[in-house]
Every structure is written in C-alpha cells, then in structure tokens.
C-alpha positions as protocol buffer text, in pm:
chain_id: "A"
residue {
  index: 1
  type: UNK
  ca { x: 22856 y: -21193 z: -10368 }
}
residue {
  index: 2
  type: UNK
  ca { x: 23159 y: -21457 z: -10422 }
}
residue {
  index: 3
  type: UNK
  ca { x: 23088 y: -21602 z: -10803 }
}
residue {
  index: 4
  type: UNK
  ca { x: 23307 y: -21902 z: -10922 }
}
residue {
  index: 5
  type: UNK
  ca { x: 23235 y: -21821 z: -11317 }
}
residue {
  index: 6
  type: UNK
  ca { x: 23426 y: -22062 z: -11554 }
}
residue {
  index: 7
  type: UNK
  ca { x: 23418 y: -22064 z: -11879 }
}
residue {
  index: 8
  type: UNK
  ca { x: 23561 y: -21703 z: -12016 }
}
residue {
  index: 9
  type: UNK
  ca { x: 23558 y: -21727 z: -12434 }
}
residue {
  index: 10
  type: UNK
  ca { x: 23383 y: -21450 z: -12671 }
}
residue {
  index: 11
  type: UNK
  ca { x: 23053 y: -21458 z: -12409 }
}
residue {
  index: 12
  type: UNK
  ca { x: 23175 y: -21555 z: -12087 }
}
residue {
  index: 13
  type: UNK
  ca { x: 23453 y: -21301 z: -12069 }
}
residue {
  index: 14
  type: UNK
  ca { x: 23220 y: -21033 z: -12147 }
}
residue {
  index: 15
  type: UNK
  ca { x: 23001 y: -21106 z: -11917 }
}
residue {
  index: 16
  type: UNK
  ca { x: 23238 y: -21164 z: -11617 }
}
residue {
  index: 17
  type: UNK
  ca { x: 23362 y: -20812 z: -11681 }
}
residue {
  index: 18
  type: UNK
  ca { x: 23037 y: -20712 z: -11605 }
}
residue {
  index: 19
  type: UNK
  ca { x: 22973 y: -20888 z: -11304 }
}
residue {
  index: 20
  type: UNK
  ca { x: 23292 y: -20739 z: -11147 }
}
residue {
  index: 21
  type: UNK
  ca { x: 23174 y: -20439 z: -11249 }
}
residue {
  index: 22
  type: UNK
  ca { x: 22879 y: -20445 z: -11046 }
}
residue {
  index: 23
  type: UNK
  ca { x: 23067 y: -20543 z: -10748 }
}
residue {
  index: 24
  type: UNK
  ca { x: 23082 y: -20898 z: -10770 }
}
residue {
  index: 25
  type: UNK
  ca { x: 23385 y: -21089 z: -10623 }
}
residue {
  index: 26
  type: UNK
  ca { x: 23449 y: -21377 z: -10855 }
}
residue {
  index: 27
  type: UNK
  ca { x: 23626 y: -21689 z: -10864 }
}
residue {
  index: 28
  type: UNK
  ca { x: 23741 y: -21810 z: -11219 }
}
residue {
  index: 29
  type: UNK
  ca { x: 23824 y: -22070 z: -11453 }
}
residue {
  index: 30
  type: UNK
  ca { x: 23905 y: -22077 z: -11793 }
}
residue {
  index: 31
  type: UNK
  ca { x: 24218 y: -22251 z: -12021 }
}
residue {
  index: 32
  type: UNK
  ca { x: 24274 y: -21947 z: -12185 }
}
residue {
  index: 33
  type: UNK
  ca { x: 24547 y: -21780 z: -11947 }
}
residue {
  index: 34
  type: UNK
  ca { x: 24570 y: -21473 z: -12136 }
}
residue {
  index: 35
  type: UNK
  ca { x: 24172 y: -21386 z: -12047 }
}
residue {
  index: 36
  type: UNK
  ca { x: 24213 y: -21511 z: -11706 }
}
residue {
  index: 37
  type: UNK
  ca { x: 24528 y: -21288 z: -11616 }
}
residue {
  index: 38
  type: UNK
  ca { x: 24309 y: -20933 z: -11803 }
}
residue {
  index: 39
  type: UNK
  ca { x: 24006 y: -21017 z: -11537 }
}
residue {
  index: 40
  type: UNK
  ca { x: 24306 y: -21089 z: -11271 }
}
residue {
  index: 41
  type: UNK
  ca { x: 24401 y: -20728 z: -11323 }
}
residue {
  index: 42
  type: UNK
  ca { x: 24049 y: -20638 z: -11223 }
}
residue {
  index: 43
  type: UNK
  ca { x: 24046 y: -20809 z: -10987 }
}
residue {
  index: 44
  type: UNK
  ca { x: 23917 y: -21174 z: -11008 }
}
residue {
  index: 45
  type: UNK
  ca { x: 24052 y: -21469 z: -10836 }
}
residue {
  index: 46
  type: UNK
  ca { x: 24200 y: -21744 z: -11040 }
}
residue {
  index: 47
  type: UNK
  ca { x: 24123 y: -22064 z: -10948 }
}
residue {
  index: 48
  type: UNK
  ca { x: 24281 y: -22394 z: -11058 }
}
residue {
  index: 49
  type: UNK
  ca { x: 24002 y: -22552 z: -11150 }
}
residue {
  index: 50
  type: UNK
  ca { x: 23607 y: -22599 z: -11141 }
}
residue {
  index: 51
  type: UNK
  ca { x: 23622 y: -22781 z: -10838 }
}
residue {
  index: 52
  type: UNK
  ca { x: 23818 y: -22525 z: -10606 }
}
residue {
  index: 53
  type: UNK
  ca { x: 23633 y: -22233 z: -10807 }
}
residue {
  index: 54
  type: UNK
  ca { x: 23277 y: -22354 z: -10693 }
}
residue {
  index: 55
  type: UNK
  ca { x: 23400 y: -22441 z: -10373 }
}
residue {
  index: 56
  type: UNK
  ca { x: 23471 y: -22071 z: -10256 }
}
residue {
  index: 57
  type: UNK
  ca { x: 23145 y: -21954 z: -10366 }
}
residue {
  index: 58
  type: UNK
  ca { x: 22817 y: -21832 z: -10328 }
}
residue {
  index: 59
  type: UNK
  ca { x: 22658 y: -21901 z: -10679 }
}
residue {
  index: 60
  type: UNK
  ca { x: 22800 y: -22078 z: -11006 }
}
residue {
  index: 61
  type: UNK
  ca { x: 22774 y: -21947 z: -11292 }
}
residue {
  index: 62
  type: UNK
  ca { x: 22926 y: -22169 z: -11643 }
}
residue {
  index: 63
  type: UNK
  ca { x: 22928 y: -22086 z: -12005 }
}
residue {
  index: 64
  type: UNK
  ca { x: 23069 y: -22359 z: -12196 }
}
residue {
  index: 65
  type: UNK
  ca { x: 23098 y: -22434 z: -12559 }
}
residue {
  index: 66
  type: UNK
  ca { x: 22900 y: -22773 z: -12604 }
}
residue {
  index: 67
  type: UNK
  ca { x: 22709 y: -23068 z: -12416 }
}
residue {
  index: 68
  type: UNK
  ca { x: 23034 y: -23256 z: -12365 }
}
residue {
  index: 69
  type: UNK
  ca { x: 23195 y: -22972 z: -12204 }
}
residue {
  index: 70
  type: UNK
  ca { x: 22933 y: -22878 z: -11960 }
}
residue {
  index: 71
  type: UNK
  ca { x: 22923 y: -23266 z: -11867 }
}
residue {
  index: 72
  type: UNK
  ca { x: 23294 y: -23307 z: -11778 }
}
residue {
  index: 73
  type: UNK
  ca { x: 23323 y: -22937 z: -11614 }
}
residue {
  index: 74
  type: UNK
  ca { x: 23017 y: -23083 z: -11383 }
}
residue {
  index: 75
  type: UNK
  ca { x: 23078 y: -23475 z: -11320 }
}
residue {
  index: 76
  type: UNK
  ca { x: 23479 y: -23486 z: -11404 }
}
residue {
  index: 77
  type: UNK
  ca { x: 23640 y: -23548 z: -11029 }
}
residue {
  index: 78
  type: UNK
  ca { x: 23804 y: -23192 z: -11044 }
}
residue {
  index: 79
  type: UNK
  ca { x: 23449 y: -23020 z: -11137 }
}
residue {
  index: 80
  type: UNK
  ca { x: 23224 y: -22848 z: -10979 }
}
residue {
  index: 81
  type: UNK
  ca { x: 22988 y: -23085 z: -10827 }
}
residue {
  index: 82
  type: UNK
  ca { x: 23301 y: -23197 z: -10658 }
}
residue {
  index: 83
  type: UNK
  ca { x: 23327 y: -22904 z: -10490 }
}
residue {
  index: 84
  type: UNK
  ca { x: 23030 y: -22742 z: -10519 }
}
residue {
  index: 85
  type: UNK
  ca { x: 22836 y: -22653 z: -10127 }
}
residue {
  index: 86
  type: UNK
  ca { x: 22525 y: -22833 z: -10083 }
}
residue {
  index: 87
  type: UNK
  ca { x: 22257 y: -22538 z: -10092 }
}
residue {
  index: 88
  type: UNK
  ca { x: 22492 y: -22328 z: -10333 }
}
residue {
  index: 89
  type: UNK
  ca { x: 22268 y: -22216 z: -10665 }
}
residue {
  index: 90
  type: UNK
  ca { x: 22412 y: -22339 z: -10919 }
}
residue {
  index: 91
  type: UNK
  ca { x: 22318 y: -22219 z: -11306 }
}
residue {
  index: 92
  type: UNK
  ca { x: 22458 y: -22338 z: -11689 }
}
residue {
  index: 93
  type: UNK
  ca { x: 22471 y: -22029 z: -11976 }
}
residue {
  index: 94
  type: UNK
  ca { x: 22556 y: -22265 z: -12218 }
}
residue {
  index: 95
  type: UNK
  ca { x: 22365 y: -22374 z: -12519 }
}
residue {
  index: 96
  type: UNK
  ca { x: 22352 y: -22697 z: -12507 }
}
residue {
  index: 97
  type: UNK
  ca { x: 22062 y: -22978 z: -12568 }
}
residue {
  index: 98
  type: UNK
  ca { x: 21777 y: -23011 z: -12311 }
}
residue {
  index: 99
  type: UNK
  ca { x: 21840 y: -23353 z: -12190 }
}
residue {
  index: 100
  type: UNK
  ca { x: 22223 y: -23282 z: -12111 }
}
residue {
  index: 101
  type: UNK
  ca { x: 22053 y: -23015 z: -11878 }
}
residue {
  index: 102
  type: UNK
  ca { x: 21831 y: -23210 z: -11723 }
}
residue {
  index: 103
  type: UNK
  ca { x: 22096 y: -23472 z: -11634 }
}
residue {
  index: 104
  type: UNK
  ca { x: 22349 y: -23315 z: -11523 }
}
residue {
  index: 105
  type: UNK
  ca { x: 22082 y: -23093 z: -11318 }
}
residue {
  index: 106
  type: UNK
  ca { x: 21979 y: -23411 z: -11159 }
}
residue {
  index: 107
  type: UNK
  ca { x: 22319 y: -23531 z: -11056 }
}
residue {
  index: 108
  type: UNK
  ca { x: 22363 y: -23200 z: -10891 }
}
residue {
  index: 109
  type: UNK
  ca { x: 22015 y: -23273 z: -10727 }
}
residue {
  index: 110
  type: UNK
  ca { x: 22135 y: -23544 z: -10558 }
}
residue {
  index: 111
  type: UNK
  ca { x: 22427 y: -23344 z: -10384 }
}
residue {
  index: 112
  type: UNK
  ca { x: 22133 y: -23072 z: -10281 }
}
residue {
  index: 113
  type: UNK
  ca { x: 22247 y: -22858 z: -10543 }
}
residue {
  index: 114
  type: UNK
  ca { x: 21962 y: -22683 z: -10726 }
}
residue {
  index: 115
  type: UNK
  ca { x: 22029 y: -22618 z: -11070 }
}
residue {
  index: 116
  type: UNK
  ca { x: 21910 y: -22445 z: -11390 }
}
residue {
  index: 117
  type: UNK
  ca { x: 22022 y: -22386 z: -11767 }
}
residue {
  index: 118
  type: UNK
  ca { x: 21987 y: -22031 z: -11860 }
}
residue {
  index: 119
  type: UNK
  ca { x: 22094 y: -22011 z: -12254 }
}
residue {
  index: 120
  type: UNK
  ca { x: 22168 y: -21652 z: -12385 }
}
residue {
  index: 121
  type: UNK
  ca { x: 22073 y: -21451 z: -12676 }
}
residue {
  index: 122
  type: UNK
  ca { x: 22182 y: -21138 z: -12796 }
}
residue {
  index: 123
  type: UNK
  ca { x: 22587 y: -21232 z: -12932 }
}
residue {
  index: 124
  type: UNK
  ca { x: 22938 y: -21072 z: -12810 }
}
residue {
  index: 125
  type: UNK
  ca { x: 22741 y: -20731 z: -12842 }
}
residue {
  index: 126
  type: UNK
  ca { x: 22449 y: -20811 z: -12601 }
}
residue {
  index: 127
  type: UNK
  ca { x: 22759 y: -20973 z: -12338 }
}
residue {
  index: 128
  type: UNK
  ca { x: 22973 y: -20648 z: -12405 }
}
residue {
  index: 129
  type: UNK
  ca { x: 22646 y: -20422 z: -12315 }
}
residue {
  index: 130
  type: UNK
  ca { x: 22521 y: -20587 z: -12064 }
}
residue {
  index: 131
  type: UNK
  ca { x: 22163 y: -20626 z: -12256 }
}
residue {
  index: 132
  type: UNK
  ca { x: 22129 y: -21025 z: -12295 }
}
residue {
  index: 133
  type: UNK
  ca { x: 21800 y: -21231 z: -12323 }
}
residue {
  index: 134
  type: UNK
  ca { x: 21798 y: -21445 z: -12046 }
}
residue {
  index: 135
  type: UNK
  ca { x: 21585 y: -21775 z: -12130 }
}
residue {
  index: 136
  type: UNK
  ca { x: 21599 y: -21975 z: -11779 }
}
residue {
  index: 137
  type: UNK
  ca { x: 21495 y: -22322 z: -11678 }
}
residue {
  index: 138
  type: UNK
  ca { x: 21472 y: -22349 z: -11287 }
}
residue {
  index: 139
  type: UNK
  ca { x: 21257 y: -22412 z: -11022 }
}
residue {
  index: 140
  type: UNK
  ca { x: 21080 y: -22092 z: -10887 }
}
residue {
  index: 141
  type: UNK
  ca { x: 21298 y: -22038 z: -10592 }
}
residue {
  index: 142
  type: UNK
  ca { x: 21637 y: -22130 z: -10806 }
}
residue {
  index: 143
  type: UNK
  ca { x: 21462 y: -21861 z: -11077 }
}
residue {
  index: 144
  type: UNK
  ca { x: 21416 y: -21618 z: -10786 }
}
residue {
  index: 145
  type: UNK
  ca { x: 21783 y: -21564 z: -10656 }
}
residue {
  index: 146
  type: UNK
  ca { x: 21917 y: -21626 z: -11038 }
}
residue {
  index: 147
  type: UNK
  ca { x: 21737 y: -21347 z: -11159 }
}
residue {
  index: 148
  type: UNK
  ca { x: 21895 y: -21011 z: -10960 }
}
residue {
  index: 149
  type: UNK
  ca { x: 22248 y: -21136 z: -11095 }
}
residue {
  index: 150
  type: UNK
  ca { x: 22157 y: -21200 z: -11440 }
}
residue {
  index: 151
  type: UNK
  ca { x: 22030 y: -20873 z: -11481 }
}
residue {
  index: 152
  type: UNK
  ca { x: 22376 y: -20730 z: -11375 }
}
residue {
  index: 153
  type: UNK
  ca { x: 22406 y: -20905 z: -11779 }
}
residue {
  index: 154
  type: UNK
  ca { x: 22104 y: -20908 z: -11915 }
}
residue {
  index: 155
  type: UNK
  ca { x: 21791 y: -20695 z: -11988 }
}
residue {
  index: 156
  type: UNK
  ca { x: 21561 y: -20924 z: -12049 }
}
residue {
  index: 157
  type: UNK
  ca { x: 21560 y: -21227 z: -11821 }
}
residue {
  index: 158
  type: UNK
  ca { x: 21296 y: -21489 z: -11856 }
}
residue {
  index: 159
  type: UNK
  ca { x: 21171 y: -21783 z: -11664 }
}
residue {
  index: 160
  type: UNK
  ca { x: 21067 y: -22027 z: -11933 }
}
residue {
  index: 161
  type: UNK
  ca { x: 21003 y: -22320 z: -11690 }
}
residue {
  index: 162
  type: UNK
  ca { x: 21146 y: -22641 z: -11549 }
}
residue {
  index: 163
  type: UNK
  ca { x: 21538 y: -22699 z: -11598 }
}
residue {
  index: 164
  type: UNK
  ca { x: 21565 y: -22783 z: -11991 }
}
residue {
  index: 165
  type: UNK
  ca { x: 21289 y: -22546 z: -12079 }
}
residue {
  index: 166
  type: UNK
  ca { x: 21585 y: -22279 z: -12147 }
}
residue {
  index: 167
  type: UNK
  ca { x: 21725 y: -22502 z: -12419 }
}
residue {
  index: 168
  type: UNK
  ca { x: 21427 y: -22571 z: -12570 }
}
residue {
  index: 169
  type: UNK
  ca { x: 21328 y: -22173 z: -12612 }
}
residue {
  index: 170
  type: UNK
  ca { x: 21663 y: -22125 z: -12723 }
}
residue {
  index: 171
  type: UNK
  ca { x: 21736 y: -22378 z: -12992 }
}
residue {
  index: 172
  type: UNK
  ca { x: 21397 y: -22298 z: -13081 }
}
residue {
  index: 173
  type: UNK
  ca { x: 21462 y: -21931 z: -13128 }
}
residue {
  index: 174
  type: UNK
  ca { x: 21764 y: -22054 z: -13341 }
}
residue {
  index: 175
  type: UNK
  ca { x: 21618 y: -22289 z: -13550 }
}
residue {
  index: 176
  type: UNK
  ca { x: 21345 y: -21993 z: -13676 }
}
residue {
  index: 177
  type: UNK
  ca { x: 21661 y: -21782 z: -13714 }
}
residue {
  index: 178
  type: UNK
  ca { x: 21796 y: -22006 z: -13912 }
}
residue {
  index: 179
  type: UNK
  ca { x: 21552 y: -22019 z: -14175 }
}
residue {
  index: 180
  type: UNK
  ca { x: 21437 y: -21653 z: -14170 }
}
residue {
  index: 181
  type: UNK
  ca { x: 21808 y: -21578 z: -14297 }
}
residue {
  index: 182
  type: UNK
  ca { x: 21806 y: -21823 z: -14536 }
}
residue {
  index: 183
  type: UNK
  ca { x: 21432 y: -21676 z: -14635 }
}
residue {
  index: 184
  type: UNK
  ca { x: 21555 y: -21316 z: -14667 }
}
residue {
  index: 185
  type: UNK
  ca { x: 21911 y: -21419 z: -14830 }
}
residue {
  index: 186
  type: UNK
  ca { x: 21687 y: -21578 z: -15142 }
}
residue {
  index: 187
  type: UNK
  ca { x: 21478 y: -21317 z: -15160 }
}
residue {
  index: 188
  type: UNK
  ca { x: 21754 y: -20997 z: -15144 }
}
residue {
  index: 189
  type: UNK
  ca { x: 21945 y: -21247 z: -15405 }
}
residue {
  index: 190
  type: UNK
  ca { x: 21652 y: -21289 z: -15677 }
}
residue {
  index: 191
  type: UNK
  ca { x: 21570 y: -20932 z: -15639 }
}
residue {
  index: 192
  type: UNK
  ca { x: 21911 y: -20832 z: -15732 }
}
residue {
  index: 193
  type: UNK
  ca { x: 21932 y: -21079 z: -16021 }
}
residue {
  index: 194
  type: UNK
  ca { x: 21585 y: -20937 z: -16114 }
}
residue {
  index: 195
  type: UNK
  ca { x: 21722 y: -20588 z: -16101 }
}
residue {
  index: 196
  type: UNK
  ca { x: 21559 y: -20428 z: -15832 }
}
residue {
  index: 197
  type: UNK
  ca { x: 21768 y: -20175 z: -15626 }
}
residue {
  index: 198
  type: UNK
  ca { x: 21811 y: -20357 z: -15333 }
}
residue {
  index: 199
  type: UNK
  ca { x: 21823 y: -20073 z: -15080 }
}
residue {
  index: 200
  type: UNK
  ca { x: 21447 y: -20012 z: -15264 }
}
residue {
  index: 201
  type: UNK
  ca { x: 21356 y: -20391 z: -15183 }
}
residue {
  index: 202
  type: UNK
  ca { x: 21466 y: -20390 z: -14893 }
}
residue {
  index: 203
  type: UNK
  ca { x: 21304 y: -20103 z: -14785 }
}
residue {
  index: 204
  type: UNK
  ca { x: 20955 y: -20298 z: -14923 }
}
residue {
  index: 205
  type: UNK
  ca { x: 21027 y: -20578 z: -14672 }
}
residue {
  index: 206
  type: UNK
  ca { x: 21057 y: -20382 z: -14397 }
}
residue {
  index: 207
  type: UNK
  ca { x: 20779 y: -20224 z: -14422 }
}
residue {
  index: 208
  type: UNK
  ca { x: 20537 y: -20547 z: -14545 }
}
residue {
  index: 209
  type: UNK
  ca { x: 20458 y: -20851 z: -14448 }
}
residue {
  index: 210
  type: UNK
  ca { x: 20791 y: -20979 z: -14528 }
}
residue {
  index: 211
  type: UNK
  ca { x: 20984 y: -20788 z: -14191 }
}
residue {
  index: 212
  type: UNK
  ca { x: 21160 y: -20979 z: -13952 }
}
residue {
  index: 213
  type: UNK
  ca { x: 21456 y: -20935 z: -13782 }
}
residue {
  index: 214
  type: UNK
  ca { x: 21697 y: -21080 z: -14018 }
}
residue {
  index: 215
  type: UNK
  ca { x: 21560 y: -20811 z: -14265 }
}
residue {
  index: 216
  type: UNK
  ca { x: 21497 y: -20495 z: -14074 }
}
residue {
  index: 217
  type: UNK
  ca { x: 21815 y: -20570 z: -13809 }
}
residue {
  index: 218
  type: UNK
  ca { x: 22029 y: -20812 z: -13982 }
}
residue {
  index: 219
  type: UNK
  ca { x: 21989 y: -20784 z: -14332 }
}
residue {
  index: 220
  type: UNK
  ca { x: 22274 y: -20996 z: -14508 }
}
residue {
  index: 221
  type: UNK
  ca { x: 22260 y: -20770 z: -14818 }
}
residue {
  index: 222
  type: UNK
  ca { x: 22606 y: -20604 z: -14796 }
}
residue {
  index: 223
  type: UNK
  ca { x: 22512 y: -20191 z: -14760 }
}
residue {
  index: 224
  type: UNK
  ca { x: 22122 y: -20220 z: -14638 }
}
residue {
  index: 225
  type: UNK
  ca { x: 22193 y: -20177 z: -14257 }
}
residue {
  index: 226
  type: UNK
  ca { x: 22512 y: -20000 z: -14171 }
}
residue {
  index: 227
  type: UNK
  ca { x: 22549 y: -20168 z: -13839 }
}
residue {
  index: 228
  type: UNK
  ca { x: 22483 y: -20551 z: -13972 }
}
residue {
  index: 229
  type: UNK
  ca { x: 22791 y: -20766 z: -14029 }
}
residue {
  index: 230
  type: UNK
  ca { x: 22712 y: -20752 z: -14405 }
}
residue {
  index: 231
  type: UNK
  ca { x: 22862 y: -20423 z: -14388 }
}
residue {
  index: 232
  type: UNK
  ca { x: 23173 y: -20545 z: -14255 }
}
residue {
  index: 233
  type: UNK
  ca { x: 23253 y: -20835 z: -14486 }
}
residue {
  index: 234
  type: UNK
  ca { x: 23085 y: -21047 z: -14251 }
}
residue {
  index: 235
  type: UNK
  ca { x: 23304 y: -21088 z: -13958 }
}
residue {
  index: 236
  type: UNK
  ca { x: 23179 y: -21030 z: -13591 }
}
residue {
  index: 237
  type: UNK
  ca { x: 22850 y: -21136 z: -13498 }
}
residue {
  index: 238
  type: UNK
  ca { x: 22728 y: -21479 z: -13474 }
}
residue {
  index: 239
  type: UNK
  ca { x: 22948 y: -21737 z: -13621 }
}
residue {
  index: 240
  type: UNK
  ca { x: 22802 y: -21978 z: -13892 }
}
residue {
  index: 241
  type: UNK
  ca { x: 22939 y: -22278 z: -13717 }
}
residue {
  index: 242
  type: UNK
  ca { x: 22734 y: -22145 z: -13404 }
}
residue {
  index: 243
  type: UNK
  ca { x: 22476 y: -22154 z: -13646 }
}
residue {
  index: 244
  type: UNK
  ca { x: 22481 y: -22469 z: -13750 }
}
residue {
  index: 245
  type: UNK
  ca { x: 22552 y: -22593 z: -13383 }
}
residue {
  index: 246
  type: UNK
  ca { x: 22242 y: -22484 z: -13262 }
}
residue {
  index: 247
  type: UNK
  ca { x: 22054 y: -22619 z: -13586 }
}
residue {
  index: 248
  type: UNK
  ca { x: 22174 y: -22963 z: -13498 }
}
residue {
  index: 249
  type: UNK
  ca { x: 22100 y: -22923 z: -13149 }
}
residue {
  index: 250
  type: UNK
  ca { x: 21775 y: -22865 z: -13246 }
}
residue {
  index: 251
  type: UNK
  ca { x: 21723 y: -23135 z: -13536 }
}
residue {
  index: 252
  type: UNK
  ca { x: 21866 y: -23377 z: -13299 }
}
residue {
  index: 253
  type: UNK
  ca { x: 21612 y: -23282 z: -12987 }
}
residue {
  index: 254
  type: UNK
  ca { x: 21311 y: -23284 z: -13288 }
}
residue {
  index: 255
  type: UNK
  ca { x: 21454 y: -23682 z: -13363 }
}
residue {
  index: 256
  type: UNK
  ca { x: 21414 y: -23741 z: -13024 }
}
residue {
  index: 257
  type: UNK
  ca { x: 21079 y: -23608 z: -12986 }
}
residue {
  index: 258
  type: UNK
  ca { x: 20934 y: -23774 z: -13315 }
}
residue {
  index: 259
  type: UNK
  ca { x: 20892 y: -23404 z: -13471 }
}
residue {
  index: 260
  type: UNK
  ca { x: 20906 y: -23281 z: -13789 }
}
residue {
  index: 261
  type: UNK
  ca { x: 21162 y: -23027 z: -13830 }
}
residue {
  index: 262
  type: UNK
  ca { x: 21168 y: -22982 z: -14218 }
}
residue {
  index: 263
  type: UNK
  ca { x: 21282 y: -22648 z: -14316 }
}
residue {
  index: 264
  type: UNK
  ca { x: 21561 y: -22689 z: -13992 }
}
residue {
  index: 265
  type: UNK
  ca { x: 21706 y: -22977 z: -14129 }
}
residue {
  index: 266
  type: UNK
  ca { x: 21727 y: -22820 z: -14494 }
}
residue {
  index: 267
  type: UNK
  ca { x: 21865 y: -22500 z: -14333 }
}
residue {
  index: 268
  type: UNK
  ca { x: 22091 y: -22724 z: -14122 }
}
residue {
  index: 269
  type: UNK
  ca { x: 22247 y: -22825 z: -14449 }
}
residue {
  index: 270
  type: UNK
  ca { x: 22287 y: -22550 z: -14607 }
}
residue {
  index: 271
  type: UNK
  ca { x: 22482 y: -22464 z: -14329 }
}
residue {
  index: 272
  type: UNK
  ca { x: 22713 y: -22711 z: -14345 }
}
residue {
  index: 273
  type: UNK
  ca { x: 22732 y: -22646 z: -14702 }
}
residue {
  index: 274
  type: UNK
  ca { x: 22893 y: -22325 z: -14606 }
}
residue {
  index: 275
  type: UNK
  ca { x: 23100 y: -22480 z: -14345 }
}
residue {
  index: 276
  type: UNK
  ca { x: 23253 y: -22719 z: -14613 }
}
residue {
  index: 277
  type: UNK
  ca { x: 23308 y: -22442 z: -14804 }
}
residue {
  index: 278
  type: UNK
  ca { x: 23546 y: -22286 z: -14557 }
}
residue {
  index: 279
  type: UNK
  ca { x: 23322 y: -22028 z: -14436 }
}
residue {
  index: 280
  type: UNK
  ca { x: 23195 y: -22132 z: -14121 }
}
residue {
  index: 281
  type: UNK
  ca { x: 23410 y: -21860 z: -13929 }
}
residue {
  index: 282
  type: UNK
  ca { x: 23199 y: -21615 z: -14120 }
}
residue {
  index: 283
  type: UNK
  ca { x: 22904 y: -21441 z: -13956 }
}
residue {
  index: 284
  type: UNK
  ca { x: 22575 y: -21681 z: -14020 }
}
residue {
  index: 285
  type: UNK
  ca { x: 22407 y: -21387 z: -14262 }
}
residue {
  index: 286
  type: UNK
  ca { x: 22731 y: -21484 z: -14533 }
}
residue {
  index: 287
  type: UNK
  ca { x: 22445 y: -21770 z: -14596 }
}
residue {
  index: 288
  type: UNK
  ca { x: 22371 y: -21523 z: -14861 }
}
residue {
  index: 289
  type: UNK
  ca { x: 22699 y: -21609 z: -15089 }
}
residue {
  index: 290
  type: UNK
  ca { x: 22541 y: -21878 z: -15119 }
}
residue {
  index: 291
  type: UNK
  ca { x: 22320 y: -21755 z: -15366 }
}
residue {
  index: 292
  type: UNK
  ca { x: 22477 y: -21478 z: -15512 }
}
residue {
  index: 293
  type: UNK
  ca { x: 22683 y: -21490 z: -15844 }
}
residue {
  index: 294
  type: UNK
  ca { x: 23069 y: -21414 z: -15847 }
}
residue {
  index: 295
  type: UNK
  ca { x: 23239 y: -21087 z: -15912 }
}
C-alpha cells in the first residue's frame, strides 16, 4: 500500500521505519531533512508537502506534536485535505484534545474523507518495537481497514469508539499516570527518609496493594528496576513536558466538561513546577527530585 505519513520526530520516525519494513511504499513529510533523507535511503518518497504527500496515496497516516499542528497540517491550503482523494482513509496518531479531532474529522467529512484519531501509548520503545497501544476513534468501517496497518506498529490496537473517543482514553490513561508517579515518588521518598532499604520497600509494593505500573515497571527510585529511566539518570523515556502536555490536555477537556479533575490539576502543577525548574527534558519519573533531599 502507498502511505503519505508526515510527521517523522521521536514516534513518527520509528514507526515509518516499520511500515517500510513491512512492505509499505510511503510518501513523506517532515521539516526535519536529516530524518527524511535516512527513510529516503530506505526507500521512502519525499514529498514537498502534506498536500502532494496525501495526494499519491492510499491511506494517511499523521503524528504531530500538538492541536495546532494537526489543524494547520489538515486545513492550511498546502495540507492534506487539499489533496487528500475523496474515499482515501485518513487517520491522526497524535495526542491531541478530543474536540480538535472531532473538527478537523468533520471538515474532512465534508470532502468524503473518513477520518479517525488513533493516540499511541507505549513511548520511543513501543515505536522502535513495533508493540504500541493503539487507542482508535473511527467509525466501524474506518476502524476496519485502520486496523491491519496499525498492527504492522502496534500490538495492541483498540477501537474505543466514535472519532475523539481515542483522545479521551488516552489523556485519560495519562492523567492516572500522572498521579500514580507522583503517588509512588512520595512514597519511595518518605521511605528513604524513614530509613527503609528501598529495594526492600519497593519490593513490599510490588507485591501489595500498592503495585502499579509506575512501581513494578517504572519505578523512579534510581537502582529498583534496571531497565527504568531512573537507572539512567533519567533521560529516554517519556519526557516531563509530554507529561505535563497531556495533563493539560486533560484538565482543559475536564473544564470543558464541568468535571472535577482534582488530583490532575495538582499533578499538573507539580509538573510545571519541574518544568520551571529546568527539568522538563527529563523523563516524567525525575518527579521524584522533587521530593528528595540534596547530595
């Protein structure tokens, strides 16, 4: 299949690779030229912009870094509803908030362009591997012919409902992820200062009714899991400004909807505590410095 795929940073790259692995003949876009001329060498087309991209394809696939973004890669007059076949699927990776999905969707509706929003989870790792969390938004039929290409990048690829619904699972994923890091940072923290061995407390989360992923997977204790980016001084992973990104996507969707978000909006601020602090390029477990004392 010809895919016009734009959008190529830390997740889109990755998962382009993979798609020309499989076979795919794609189309791309991307400001970065040193990304778009490694993929060239494998192969991809370079395009010179959204418009002609989508135009000399079968499916579109973007993964952009915010709401604004996704708008004027879609509705600009060189994007890809400008040249975007009527009938062509069309689906949105980013992580962005529902009602930017659902309009732009709708402006593609009225070209006959069926669109969804299909946010990821599972970080640079999951793209490299090939093993992301699909959450998709899209009608049945759109969800249908989506689904055999996103598994060519995913393992898990879900079909959470009408276009938006994506967002919503994913900022709602994120804003629990949020707070169960903060959660386990204050807890590895007053243990420590308590004088527990924390490879010992840690060990009494994981197997109570404290576990979660951000303490069994992701602990942000430097030395309890070997793989986690507290092991590596915190780099890699999931940024902190992602972080915090997704918390205000999802503080700002709760305004909207007249919900109480109370623990996301105090984790949102801790967040930007960090930010402020000059860590937000850190992975979002460094929350924990937070509360530790200095060396």
């Amino acid at each position: 299949m010809r895919i016009a795929f734009i959008g190529l940073g830390n997740m889109g790259a990755p998962m382009a690779r993979n798609l020309i692995k499989a076979g795919h003949a794609l189309n791309l876009f991307d400001l970065n030229q040193t990304v778009l001329a490694e993929l060239g060498e494998l192969g991809a087309q370079v395009s010179a912009s959204p418009k002609a991209a989508a135009a000399a394809s079968e499916l579109v696939i973007t993964m952009l870094p915010a709401a604004a973004h996704v708008r004027s890669v879609y509705l600009n007059d060189d994007g890809v509803l400008a040249g975007v076949k009527a009938g062509t699927p069309v689906v949105d990776c980013s992580t962005i908030d529902p009602q930017t999905a659902r309009d732009v969707s709708a402006a593609a509706a009225k070209q006959g362009v069926d669109m969804g929003d299909a946010p990821v989870s599972g970080g640079t790792g999951g793209a490299q591997a090939g093993t992301l969390t699909f959450m998709v938004g899209a009608s049945e039929s759109l969800f249908a012919s989506l689904q055999p290409v996103l598994a060519q990048m995913g393992r898990n690829i879900v079909h959470c409902g009408e276009v938006g619904t994506g967002q919503i699972a994913k900022i709602c994923n994120n804003l629990l992820l949020g707070i169960s890091m903060i959660g386990v940072s204050e807890a590895m923290a007053l243990g420590n200062a308590l004088g527990i061995d924390t490879q010992v407390l840690a060990g009494i989360i994981n197997s109570s009714t404290g576990r979660c992923w951000s303490s069994d997977t992701y602990n942000p204790w430097p030395g309890i899991v070997e793989t986690a980016p507290a092991s590596r001084g915190y780099t890699g992973g999931f940024g902190a400004e992602l972080m915090l990104k997704d918390l205000g996507l999802a503080t700002e969707a709760a305004r909207q909807a007249h919900q109480p978000v109370i623990l996301g909006a105090l984790a949102q601020q801790l967040y930007q505590a960090m930010s402020l602090r000059g860590d937000g390029g850190k992975d979002f477990s460094a929350i924990v410095e937070g509360y530790r004392k200095a060396e």
